[in-house]
C-alpha positions as a Markdown table, in Angstrom:
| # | Residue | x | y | z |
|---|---|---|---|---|
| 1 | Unk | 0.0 | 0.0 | 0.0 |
| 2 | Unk | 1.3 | 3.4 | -1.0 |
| 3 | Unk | 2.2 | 6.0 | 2.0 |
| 4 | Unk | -0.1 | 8.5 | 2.0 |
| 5 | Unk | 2.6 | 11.1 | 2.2 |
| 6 | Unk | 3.1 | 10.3 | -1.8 |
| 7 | Unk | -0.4 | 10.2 | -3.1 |
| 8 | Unk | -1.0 | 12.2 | -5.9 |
| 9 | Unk | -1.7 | 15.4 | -5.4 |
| 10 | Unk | -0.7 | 15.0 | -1.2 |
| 11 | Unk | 1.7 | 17.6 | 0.1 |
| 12 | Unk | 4.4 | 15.7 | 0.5 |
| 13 | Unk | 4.9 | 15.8 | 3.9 |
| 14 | Unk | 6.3 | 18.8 | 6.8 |
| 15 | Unk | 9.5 | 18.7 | 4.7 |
| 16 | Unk | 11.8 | 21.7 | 5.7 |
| 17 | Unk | 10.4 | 25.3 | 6.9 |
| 18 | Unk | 10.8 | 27.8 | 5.1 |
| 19 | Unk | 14.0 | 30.5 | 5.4 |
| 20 | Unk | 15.7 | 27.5 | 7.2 |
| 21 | Unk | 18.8 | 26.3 | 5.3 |
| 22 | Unk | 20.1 | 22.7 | 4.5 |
| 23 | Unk | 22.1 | 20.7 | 5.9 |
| 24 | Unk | 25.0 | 21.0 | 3.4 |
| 25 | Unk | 24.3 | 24.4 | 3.1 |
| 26 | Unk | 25.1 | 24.9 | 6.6 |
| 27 | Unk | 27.6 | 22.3 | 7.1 |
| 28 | Unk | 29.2 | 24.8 | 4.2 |
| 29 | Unk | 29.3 | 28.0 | 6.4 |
| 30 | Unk | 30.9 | 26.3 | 9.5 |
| 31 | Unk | 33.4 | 24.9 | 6.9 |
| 32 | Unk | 33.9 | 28.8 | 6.1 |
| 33 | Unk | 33.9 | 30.4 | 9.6 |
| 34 | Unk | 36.6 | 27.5 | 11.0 |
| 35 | Unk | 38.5 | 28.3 | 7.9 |
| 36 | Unk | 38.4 | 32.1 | 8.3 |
| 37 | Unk | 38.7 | 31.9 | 12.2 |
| 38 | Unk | 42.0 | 29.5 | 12.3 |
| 39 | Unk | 43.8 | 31.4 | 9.5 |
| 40 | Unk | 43.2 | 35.3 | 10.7 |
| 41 | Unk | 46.5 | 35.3 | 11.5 |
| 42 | Unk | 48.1 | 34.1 | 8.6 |
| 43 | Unk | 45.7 | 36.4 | 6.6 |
| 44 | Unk | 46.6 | 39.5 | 8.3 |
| 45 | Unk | 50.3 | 38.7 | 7.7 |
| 46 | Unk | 49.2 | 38.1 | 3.9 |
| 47 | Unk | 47.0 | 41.5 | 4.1 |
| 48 | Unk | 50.2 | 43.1 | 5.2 |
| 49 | Unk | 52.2 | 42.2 | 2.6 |
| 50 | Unk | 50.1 | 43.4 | -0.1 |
| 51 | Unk | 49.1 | 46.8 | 1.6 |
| 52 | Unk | 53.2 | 47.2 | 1.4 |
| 53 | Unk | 52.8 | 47.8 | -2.3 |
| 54 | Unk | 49.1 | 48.8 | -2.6 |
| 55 | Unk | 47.0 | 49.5 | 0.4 |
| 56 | Unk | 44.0 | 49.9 | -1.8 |
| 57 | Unk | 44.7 | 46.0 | -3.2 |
| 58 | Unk | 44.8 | 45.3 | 0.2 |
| 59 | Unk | 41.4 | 47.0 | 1.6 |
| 60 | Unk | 40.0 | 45.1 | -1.5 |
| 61 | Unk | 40.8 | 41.7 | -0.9 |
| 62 | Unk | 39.9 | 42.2 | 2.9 |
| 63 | Unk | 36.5 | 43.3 | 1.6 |
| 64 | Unk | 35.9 | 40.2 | -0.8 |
| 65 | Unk | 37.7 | 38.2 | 2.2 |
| 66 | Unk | 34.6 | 39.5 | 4.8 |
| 67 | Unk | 31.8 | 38.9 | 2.2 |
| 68 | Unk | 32.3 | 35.2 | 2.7 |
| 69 | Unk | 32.1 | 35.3 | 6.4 |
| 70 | Unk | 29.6 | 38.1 | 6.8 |
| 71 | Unk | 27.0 | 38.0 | 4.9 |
| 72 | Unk | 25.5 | 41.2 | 3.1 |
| 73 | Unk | 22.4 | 42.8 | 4.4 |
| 74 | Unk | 19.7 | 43.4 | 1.8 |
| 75 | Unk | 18.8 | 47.1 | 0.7 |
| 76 | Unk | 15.7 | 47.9 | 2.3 |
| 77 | Unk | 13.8 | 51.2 | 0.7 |
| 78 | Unk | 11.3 | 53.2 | 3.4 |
| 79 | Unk | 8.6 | 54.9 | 1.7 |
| 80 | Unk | 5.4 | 56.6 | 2.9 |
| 81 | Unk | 1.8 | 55.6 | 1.9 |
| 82 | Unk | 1.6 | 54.7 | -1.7 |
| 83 | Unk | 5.6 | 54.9 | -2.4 |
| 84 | Unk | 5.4 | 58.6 | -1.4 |
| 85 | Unk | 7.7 | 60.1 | 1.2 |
| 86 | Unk | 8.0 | 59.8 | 4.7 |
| 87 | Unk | 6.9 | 62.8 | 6.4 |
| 88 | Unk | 8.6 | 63.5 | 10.0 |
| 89 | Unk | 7.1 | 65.5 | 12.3 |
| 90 | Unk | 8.6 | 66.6 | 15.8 |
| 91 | Unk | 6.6 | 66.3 | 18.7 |
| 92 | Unk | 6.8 | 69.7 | 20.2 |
| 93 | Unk | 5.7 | 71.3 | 16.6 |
């Protein structure tokens, strides 16, 4: 007899919530953060050595170096009703 979990047409089951990652996926990101945490030495050593010669090389491969450890925060635009603008008003006016 079939499980009714895979009828045609069922749901399929709880399965995963959503927002919530894999298991790989996360597994992935420790894999990153151990990486990051047990080298920041040796990084900063290698950061030195190319902000000898070009401190703006430098700044840039410590910025692509922190996108894989911290992630980037999503641009959020704050309008007013219907997309309009926000109008601020102090209290004491």
């Amino acid at each position: 007899m079939a499980s009714p979990l895979m009828v045609k047409g069922g749901d399929g089951g709880p399965g995963r919530p959503p927002g919530m990652a894999n298991k790989v996926t996360t597994q992935a990101r420790e894999a990153i953060a151990r990486f990051a945490d047990g080298n920041a030495l040796r990084c900063q050593v290698w950061l030195d050595q190319i902000a000898e010669t070009s401190p703006l090389d430098a700044m840039r491969v410590y910025i692509q170096l922190l996108e894989y450890h911290v992630p980037k925060l999503a641009r959020t635009e704050v309008t007013g009703p219907d997309a309009g603008p926000i109008i601020v008003k102090w209290a004491d006016q």
